[in-house]
C-alpha positions as CSV (number, residue, x, y, z in Angstrom):
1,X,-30.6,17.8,-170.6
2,X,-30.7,21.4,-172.4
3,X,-29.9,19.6,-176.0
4,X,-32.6,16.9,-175.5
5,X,-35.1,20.0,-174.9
6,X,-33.8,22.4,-178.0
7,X,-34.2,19.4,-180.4
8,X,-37.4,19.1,-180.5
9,X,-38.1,23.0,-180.3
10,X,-36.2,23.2,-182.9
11,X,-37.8,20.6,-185.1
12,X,-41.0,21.8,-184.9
13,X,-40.2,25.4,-185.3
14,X,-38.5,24.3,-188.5
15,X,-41.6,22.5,-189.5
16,X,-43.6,25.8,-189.3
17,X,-42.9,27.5,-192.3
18,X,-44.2,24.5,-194.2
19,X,-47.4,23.9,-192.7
20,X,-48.2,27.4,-193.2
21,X,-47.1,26.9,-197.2
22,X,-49.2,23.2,-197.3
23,X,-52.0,25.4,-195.6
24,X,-51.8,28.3,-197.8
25,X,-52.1,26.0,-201.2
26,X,-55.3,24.3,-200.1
27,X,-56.8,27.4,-199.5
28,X,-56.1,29.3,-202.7
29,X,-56.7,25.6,-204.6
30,X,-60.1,25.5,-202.7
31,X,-60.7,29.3,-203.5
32,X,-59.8,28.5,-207.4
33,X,-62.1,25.6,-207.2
34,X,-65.0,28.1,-205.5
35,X,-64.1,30.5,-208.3
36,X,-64.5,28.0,-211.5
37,X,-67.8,26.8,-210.0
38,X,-69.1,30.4,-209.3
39,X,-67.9,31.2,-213.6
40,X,-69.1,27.8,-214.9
41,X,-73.0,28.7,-212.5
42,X,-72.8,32.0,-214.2
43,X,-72.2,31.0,-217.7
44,X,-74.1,28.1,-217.7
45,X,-77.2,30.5,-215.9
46,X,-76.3,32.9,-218.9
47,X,-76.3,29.9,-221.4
48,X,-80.0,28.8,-220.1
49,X,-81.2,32.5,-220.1
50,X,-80.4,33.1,-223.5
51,X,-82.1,30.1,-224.9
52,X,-85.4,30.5,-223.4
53,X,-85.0,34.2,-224.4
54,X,-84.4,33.1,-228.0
55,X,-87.2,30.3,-227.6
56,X,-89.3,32.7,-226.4
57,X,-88.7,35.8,-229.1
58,X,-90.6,35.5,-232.2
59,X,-87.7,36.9,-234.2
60,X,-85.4,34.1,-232.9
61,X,-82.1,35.3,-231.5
62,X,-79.7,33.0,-232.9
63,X,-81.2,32.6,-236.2
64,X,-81.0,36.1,-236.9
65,X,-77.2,36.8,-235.6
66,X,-75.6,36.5,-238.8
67,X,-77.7,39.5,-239.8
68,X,-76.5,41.7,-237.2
69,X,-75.1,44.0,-239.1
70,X,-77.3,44.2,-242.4
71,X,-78.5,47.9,-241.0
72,X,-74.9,49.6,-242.3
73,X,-76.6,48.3,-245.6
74,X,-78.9,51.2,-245.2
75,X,-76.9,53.2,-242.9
76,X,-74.4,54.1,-245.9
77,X,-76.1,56.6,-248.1
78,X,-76.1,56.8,-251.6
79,X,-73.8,59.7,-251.5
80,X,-72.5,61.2,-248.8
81,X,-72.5,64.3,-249.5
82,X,-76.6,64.4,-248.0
83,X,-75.1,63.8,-244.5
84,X,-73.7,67.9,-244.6
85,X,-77.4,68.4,-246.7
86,X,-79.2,66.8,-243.7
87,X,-77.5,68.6,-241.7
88,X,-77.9,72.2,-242.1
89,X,-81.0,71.5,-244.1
90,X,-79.6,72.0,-247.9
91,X,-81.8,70.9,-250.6
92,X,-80.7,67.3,-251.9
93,X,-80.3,67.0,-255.8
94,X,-82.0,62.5,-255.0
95,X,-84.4,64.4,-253.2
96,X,-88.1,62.7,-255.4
97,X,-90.5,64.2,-252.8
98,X,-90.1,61.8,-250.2
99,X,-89.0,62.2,-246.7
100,X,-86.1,60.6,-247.1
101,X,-84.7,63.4,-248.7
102,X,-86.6,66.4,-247.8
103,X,-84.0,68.7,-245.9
104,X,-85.4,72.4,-246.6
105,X,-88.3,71.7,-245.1
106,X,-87.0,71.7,-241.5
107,X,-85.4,75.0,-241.4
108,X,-86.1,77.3,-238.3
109,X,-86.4,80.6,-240.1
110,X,-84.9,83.5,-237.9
111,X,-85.1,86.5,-239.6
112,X,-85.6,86.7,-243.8
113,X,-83.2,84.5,-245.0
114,X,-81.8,83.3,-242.4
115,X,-82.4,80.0,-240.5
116,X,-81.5,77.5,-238.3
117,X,-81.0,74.1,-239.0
118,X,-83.7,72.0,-237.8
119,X,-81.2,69.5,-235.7
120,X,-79.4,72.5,-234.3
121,X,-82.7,73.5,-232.8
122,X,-83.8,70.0,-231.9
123,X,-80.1,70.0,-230.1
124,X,-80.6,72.9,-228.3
125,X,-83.4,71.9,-227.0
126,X,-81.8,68.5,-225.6
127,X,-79.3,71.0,-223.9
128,X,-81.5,73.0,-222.8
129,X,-83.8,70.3,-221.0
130,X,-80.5,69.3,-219.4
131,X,-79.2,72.7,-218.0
132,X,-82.5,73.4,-216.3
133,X,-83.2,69.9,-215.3
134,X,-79.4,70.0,-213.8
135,X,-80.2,73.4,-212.4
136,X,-83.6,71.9,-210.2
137,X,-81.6,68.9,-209.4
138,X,-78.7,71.4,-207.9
139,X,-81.3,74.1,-206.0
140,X,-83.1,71.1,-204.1
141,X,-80.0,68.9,-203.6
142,X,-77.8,71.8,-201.9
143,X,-80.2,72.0,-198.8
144,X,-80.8,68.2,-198.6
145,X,-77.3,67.7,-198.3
146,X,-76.9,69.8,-195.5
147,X,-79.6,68.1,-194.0
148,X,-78.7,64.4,-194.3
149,X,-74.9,64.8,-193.7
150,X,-74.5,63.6,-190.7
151,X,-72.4,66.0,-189.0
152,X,-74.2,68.9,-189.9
153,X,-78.0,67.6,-189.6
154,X,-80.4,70.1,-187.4
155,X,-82.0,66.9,-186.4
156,X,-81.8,62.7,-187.1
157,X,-85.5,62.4,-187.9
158,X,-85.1,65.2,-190.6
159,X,-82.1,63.7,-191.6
160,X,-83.8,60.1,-192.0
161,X,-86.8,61.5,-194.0
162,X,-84.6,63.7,-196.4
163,X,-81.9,60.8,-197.1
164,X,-85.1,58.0,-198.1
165,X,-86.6,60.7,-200.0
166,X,-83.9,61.1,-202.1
167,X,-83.4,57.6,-202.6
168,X,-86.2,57.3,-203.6
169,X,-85.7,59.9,-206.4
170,X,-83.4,57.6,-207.1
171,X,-84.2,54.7,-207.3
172,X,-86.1,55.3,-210.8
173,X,-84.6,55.5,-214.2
174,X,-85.1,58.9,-215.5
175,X,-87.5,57.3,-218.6
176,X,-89.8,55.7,-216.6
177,X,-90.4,58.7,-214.7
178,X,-91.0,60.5,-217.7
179,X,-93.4,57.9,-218.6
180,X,-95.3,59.2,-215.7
181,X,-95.7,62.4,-216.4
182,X,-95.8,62.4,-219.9
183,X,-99.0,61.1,-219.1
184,X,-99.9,63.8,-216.8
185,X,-98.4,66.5,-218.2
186,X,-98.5,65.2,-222.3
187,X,-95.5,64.1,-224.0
188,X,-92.5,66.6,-224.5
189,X,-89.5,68.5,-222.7
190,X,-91.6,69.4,-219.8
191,X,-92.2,65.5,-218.8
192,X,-88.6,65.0,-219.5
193,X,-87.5,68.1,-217.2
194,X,-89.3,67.0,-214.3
195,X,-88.1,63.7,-215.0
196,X,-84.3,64.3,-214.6
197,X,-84.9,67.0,-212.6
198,X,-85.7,64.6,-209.9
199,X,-83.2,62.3,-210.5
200,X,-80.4,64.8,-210.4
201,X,-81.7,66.0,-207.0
202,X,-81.5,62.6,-205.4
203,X,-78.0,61.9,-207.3
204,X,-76.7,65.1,-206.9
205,X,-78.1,65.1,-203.3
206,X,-76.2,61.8,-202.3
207,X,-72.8,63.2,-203.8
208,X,-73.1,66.5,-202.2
209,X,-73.8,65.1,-198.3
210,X,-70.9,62.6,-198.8
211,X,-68.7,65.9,-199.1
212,X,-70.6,67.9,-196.6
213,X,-69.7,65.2,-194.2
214,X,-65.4,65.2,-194.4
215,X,-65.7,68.8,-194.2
216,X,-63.3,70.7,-191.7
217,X,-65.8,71.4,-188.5
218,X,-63.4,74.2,-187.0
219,X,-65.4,76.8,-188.7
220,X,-68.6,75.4,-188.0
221,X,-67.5,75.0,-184.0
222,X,-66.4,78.4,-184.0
223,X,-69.6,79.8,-185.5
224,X,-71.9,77.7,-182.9
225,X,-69.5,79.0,-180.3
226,X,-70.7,82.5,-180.6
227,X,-74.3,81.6,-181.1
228,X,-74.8,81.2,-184.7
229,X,-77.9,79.4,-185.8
230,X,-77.9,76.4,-188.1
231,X,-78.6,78.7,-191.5
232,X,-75.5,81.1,-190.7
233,X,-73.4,78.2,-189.6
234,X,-74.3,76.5,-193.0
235,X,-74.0,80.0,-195.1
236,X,-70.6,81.3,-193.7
237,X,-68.9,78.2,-192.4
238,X,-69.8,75.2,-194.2
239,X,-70.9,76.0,-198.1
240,X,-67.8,78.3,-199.0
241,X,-65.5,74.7,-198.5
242,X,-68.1,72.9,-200.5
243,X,-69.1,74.9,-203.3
244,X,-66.5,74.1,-205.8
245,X,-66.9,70.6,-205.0
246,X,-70.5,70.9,-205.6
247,X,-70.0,72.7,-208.9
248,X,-67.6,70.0,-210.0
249,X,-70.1,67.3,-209.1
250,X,-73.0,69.6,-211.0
251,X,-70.3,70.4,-214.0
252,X,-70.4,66.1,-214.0
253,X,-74.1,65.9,-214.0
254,X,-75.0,68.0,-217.2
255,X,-72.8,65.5,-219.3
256,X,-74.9,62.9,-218.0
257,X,-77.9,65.0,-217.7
258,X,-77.1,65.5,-222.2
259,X,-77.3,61.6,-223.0
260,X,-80.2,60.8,-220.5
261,X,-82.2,63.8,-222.2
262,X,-81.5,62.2,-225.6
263,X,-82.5,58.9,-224.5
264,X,-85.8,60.1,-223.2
265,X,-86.6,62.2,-226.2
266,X,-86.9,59.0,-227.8
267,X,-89.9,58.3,-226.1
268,X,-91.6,61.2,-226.5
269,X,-89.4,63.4,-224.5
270,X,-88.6,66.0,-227.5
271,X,-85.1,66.8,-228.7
272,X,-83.1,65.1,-230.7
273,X,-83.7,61.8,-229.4
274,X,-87.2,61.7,-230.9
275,X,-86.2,62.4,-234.3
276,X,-83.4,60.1,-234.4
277,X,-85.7,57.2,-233.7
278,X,-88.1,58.1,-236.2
279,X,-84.6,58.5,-238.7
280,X,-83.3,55.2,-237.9
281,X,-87.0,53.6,-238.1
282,X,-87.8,54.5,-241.4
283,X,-83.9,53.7,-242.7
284,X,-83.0,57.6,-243.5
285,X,-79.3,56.9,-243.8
286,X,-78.0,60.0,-244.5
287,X,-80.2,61.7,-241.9
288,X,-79.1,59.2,-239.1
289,X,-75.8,60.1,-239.9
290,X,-76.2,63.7,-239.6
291,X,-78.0,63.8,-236.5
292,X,-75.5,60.9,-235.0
293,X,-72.6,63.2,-236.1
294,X,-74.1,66.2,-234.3
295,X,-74.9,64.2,-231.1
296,X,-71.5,63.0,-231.0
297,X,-69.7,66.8,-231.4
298,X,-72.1,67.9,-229.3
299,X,-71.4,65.7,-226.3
300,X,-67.4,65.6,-227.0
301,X,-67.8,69.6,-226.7
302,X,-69.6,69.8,-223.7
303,X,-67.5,66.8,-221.7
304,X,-64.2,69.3,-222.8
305,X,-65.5,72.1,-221.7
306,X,-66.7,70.6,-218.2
307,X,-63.6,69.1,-217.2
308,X,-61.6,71.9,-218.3
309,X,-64.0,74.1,-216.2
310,X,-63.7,71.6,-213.0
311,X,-60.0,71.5,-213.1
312,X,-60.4,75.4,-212.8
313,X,-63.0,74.9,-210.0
314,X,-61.1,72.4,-207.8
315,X,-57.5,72.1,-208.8
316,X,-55.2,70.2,-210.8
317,X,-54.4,68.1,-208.0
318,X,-57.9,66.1,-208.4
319,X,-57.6,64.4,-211.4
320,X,-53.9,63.2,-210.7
321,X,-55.1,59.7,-209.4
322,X,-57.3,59.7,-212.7
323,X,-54.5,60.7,-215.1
């Protein structure tokens, strides 16, 4: 009677193993199936998009591709040599009178002969609007952070209000809210200050709580265990473990702080960004060139000197998983 019983148990434990395989290939076969169909919705959604974009455009899309690169016709200048001229504003021997090719006539004089180049200055000011834009965001966004972490809140309702508020900073692209106040304010680095300036706080805001809460909380227990209010428990237990952190983070946002400056001074914002429109709208090779070339060294500099400066500021150690 004990083999009759074991035979079957044994059968069917045997059989397992392949219902589990059989059910294992119809679901990844249904999954593929799911997959394709999601691809061939999105591509055919894309497909349909594009065509009543390009029946829609007056330029027509499509009919135009094969001329997407006819601007490196004008892009290459006659000789190259007016890319340096452009650059630090040396007198062009093609230059007729027109803009094209009048270089002297931007120079920043200093002091008698000496000048500076009128991109220098234009790049300066770009920095410029992005260290103190970066320095606002980084004021504001220390305190909110301590605020909406959730550990270290002095109350929930505060910490509700101060975490929609700074999604709500946002929740904007830095241009459109300089298109808000350059209409208050008129059109130049101040609209594009405030601008960033509020969108680094809530950026910089969201970053910084996210650290303040997977902080150690022995300090900060020890502190409200001999009666420290919530500003000394913040000061002396809770911002020396976050600062370099938070520098890091703010090191981080002045890269980004550099391109969304240039972007907006291309609405009106000043900077370099204006004039490199007004270069690449009138076909100035040798000028877009010059004022691409500096933008580029510019930003390479900055984005070495950062991360060699946040590596000093929070280790080796936390850009191993990144190398």
């Amino acid at each position: 009677m004990t083999l009759s019983v074991t035979a079957p148990s044994l059968t069917a434990s045997s059989g397992a193993p392949q219902q589990m395989a059989d059910a294992w290939r119809r679901q990844t076969s249904l999954r593929r199936f799911y997959t394709v169909l999601g691809v061939g919705l999105l591509l055919a959604a894309m497909l349909a998009s594009m065509w009543f974009a390009d029946e829609a455009n007056a330029g027509h899309f499509f009919d135009r591709l094969p001329h997407i690169l006819d601007f490196l016709g004008w892009l290459v200048p006659k000789d190259w040599n007016d890319v340096w001229r452009a650059l630090f504003d040396i007198a062009s021997p093609h230059d007729t009178g027109t803009q094209e090719y009048n270089f002297p006539l931007g120079r920043i004089y200093v002091w008698g002969g000496f000048y500076i180049p009128e991109y220098f200055e234009l790049m300066i000011t770009t920095v410029n609007v992005a260290l103190v834009s970066t320095f606002v965001g980084f004021i504001f966004a220390v305190p909110f952070s301590f605020i909406a972490a959730r550990n270290l809140t002095p109350h929930p309702a505060l910490r509700l209000i101060v975490k929609r508020f700074m999604e709500l900073l946002r929740a904007f692209p830095e241009i459109v809210i300089a298109g808000l106040f350059a209409a208050i304010v008129s059109i130049g680095p101040i609209a594009a200050i405030i601008a960033i300036g509020l969108h680094s706080i809530g950026a910089l805001g969201k970053l910084f709580y996210e650290i303040n809460e997977n902080i150690d909380m022995r300090a900060e227990e020890g502190l409200r265990a001999v009666g420290a209010n919530w500003f000394e428990r913040v000061r002396f237990a809770d911002l020396p473990q976050v600062l370099p952190n938070f520098m890091s983070y703010t090191l981080l946002r002045v890269e980004i702080n550099v391109r969304a400056s240039t972007i907006i001074g291309a609405v009106g914002g000043g900077g370099i960004g204006e004039e490199l429109k007004l270069s690449i709208s009138r076909g100035f090779g040798a000028k877009t060139l010059a004022l691409v070339l500096l933008l580029f060294t510019t930003i390479f500099i900055i984005d070495q000197f950062s991360a060699w400066l946040r590596r000093k500021l929070v280790g080796e150690q936390a850009f191993m998983m990144g190398a």
